[in-house]
C-alpha positions in Angstrom: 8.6 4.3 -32.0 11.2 7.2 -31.4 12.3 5.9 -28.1 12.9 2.9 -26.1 10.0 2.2 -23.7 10.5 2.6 -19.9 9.4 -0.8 -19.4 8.8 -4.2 -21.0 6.8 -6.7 -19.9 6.1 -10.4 -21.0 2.7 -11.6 -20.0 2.4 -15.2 -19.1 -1.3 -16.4 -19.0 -1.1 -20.4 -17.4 -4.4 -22.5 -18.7 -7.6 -21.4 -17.1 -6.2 -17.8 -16.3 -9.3 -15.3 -14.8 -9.6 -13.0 -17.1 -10.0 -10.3 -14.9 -6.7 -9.2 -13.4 -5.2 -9.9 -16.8 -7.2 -7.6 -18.3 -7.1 -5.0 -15.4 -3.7 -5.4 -15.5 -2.9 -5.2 -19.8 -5.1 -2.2 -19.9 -3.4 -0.1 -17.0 -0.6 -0.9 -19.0 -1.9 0.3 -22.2 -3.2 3.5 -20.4 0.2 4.4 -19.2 2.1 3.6 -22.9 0.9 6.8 -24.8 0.0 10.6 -24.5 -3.3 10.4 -25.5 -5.2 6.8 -26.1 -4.2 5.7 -28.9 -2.3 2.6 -27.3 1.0 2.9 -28.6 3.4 1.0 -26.9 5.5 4.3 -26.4 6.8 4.5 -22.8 5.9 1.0 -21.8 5.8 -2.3 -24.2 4.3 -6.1 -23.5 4.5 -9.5 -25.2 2.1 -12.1 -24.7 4.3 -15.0 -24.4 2.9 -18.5 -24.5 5.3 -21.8 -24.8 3.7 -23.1 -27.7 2.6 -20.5 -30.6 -1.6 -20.8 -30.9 -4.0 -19.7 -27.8 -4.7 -20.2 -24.4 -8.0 -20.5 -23.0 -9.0 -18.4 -19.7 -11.5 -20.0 -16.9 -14.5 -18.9 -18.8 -13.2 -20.2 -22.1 -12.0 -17.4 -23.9 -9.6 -17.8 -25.9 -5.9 -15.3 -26.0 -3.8 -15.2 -28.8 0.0 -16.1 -28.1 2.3 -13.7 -29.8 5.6 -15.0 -29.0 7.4 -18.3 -27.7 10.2 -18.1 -25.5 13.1 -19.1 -28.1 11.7 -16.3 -30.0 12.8 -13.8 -27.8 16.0 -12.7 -25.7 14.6 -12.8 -22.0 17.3 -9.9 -21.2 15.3 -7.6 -23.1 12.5 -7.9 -20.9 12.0 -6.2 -16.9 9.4 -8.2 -16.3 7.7 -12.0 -16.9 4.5 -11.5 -15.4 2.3 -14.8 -14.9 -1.4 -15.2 -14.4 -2.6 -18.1 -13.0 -4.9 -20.8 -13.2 -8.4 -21.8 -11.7 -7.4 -24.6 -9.9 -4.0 -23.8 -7.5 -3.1 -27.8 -7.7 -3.4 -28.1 -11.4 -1.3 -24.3 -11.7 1.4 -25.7 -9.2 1.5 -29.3 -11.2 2.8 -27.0 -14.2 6.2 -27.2 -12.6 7.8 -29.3 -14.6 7.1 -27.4 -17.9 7.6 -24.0 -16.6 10.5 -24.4 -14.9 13.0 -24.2 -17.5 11.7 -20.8 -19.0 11.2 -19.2 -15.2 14.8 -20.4 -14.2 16.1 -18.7 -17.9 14.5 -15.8 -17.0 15.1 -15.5 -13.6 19.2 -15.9 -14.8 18.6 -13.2 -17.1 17.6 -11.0 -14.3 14.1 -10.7 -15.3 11.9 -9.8 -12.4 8.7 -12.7 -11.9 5.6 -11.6 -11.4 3.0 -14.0 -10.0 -0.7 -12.8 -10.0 -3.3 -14.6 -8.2 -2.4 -18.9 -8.6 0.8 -18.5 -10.3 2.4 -17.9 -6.8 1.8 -21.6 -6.5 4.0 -22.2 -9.8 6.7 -20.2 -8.4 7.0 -22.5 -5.2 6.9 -25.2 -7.1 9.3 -24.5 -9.2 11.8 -23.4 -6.3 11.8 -19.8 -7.5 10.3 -18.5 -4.1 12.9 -19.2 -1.4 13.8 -17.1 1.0 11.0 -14.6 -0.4 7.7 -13.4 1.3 4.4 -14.1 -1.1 0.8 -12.4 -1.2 -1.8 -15.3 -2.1 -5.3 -14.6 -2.3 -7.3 -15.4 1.3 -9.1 -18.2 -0.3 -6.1 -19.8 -1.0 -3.5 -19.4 2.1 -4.3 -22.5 4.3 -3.6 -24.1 0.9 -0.3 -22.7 0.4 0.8 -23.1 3.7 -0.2 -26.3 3.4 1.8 -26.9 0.0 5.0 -24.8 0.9 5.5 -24.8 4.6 9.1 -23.3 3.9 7.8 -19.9 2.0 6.5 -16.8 4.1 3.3 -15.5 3.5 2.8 -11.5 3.7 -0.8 -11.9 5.0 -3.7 -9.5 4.8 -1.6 -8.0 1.2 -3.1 -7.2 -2.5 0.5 -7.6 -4.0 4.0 -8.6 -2.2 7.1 -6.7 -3.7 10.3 -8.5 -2.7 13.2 -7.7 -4.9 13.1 -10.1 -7.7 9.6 -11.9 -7.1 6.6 -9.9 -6.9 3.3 -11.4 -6.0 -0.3 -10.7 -6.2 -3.7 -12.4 -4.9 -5.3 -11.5 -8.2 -8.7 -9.9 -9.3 -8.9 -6.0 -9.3 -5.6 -5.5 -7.1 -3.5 -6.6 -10.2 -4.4 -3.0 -11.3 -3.1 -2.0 -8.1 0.3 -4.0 -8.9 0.4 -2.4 -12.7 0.2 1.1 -11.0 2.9 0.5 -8.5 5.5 -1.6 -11.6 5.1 1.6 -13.4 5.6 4.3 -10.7 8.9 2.7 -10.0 9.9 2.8 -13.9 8.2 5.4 -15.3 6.7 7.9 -12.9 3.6 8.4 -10.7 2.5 10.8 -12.9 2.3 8.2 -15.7 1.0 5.6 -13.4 -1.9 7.1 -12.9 -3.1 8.2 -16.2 -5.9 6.4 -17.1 -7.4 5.5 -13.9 -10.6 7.7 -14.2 -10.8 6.5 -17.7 -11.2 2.7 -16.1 -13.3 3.9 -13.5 -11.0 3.5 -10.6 -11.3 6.1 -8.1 -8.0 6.0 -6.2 -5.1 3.1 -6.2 -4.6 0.8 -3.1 -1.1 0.1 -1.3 0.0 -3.5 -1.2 -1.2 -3.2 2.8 -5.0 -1.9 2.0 -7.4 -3.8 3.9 -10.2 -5.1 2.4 -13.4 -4.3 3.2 -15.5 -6.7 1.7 -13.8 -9.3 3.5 -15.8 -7.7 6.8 -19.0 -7.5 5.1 -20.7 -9.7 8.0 -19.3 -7.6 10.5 -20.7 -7.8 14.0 -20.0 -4.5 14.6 -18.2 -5.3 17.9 -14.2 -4.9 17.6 -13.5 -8.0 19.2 -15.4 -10.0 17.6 -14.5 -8.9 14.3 -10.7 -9.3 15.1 -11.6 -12.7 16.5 -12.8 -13.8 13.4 -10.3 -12.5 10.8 -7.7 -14.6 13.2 -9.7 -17.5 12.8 -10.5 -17.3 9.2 -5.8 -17.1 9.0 -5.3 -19.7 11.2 -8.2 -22.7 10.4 -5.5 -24.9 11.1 -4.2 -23.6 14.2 -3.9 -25.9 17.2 -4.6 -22.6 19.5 -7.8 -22.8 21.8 -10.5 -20.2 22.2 -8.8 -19.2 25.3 -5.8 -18.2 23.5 -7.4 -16.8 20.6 -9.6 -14.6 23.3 -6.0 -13.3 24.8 -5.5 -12.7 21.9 -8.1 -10.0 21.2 -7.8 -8.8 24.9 -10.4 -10.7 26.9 -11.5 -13.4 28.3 -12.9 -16.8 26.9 -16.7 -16.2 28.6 -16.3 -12.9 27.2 -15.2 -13.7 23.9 -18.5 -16.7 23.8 -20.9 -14.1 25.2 -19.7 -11.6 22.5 -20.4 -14.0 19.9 -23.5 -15.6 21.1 -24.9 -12.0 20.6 -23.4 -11.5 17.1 -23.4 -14.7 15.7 -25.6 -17.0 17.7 -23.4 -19.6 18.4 -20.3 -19.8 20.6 -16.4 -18.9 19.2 -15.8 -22.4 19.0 -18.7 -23.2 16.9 -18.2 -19.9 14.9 -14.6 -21.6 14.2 -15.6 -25.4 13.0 -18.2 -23.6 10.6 -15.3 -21.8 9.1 -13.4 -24.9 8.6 -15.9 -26.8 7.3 -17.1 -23.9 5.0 -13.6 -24.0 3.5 -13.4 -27.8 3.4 -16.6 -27.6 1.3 -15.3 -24.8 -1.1 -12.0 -27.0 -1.7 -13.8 -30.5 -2.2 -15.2 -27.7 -5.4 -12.3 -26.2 -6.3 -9.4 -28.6 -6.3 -8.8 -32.6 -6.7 -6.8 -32.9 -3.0 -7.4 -35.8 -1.0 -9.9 -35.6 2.3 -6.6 -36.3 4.3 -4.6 -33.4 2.5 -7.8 -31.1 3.3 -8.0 -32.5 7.0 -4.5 -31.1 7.4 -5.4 -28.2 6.1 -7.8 -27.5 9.0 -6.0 -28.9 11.8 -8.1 -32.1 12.0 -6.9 -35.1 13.0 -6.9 -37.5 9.7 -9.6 -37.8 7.1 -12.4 -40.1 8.9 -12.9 -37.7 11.3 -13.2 -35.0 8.8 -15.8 -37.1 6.7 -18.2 -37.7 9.6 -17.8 -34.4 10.9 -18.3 -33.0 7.4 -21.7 -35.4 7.1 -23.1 -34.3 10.0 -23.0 -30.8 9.0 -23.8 -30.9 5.2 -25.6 -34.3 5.2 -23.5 -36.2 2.2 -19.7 -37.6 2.8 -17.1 -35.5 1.2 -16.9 -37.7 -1.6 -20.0 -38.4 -2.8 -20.7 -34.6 -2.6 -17.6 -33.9 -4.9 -19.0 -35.9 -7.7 -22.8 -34.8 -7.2 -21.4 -31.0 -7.6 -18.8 -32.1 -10.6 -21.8 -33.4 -12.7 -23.5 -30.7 -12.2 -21.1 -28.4 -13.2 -19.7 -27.0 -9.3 -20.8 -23.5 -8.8 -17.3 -22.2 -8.2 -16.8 -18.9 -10.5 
């Protein structure tokens, strides 16, 4: 290598990282490094850094080989300590106490931290997001909020950048984030090389709204606005009538609209949200019925359970272990 590298990243993978935006994002990386692709580490360079020397396995049980430990590196080298997360946000934020002492090193070095999809949980945890504004992935903002009042969201976001700490909600917008990282260090021009080659037709701002996140559209404006508010604020102690002002009309308006669409009222459309992600948490983490009820707005945890029977026929509990010895069908 005739020259020092534009940028330098150290990749973090937590246990249980997705695969996917680590790969996405190592191989825009590896695009950008070289003229031609032969994956030099020319113009940019990475390190995957593990505490302990040996591998790390990812939510499907692949296995990543760690190159490097921290005390075998000098953090200041680095621009970058980018972390992916785990599978389960409670478990990734519970890493806290092992974490810590690397993130705060790094941080002190005046390496910039990265969090991609979970990790952001790690990073409140740890204290290292205060006074900062975070992307998290939709699935996983009532839980946040619920976990770290005190930390702004930037809702409706891929990826966050705010000075020092840079987030991402994860999957295929951590290309997104590697594209943007090395426009700022290295050039658009350079950024970009590659995309074609991985089948990506164009990048997406931070701000890109998603459109698979409308894909039951009612195709009526209001009721579509209606019900991305809802699905940002299932624990909001608003009523229909304010969330109908808040798409412009009334509440009978707002019903009749979704009656149409939906075949049930706003208010109905609403407690199946909740419940839907009351059921998908019960899967994918070990929080308590009264941390979920809170979640959600409801009132304490009984109430919860028997609203939760009536609509899925089991209690919360008992339908938490039938799905965890069966494997959960969470991906």
């Amino acid at each position: 290598m005739t020259e020092s590298p534009d940028l330098r990243f150290l990749l973090l993978p937590l246990p249980e990282f997705a695969l996917l935006p680590f790969g996405g994002f190592l191989d825009k990386l590896r695009f950008s490094a070289d003229d031609e692709d032969y994956s030099r580490q020319r113009y940019c360079a990475w390190t995957i850094l593990g505490l302990q020397p040996g591998h790390v396995l990812s939510s499907s049980g692949a296995a990543l080989r760690i190159e490097a430990t921290p005390e075998e590196l000098d953090l200041a080298d680095y621009d970058y300590l980018v972390l992916f997360g785990g599978r389960n946000a409670h478990a990734t934020a519970a890493l806290a106490p092992a974490y810590q002492p690397l993130l705060r090193r790094a941080a002190r070095a005046g390496v910039k931290l990265v969090a991609i999809d979970n990790a952001s949980f790690l990073l409140a945890a740890c204290g290292l997001l205060d006074g900062h504004r975070v992307a998290v992935h939709w699935r996983h903002e009532t839980e946040f909020r619920a976990s770290f009042a005190h930390v702004r969201l930037a809702r409706e976001r891929l990826y966050c950048l705010d000075g020092a700490r840079i987030s991402c909600a994860g999957g295929a917008a951590a290309i997104d984030l590697a594209v943007e990282l090395l426009a700022q260090g290295s050039g658009r021009a350079r950024a970009l090389k590659g995309l074609a080659d991985m089948l990506v037709d164009e990048t997406r701002s931070g701000q890109h709204a998603l459109r698979s996140l409308q894909v039951a559209s009612s195709g009526e404006r209001h009721v579509d606005r209606a019900i991305a508010l809802m699905r940002h604020g299932l624990a909001s102690a608003d009523g229909i009538e304010q969330l109908a002002a808040s798409v412009g009309i009334s509440r009978r308006q707002l019903d009749r609209l979704f009656h149409a669409s939906q075949g049930m009222s706003a208010r109905e459309y609403w407690n199946e949200l909740r419940l839907q992600h009351v059921r998908w948490r019960l899967l994918n983490s070990s929080h308590s019925l009264a941390q979920l009820a809170d979640e959600i707005g409801v009132s304490d945890a009984s109430h919860l359970g028997k609203l939760f029977r009536q609509r899925f026929g089991v209690a919360p509990g008992a339908f938490r272990r039938q799905r965890g010895m069966q494997g959960g069908d969470a991906g």
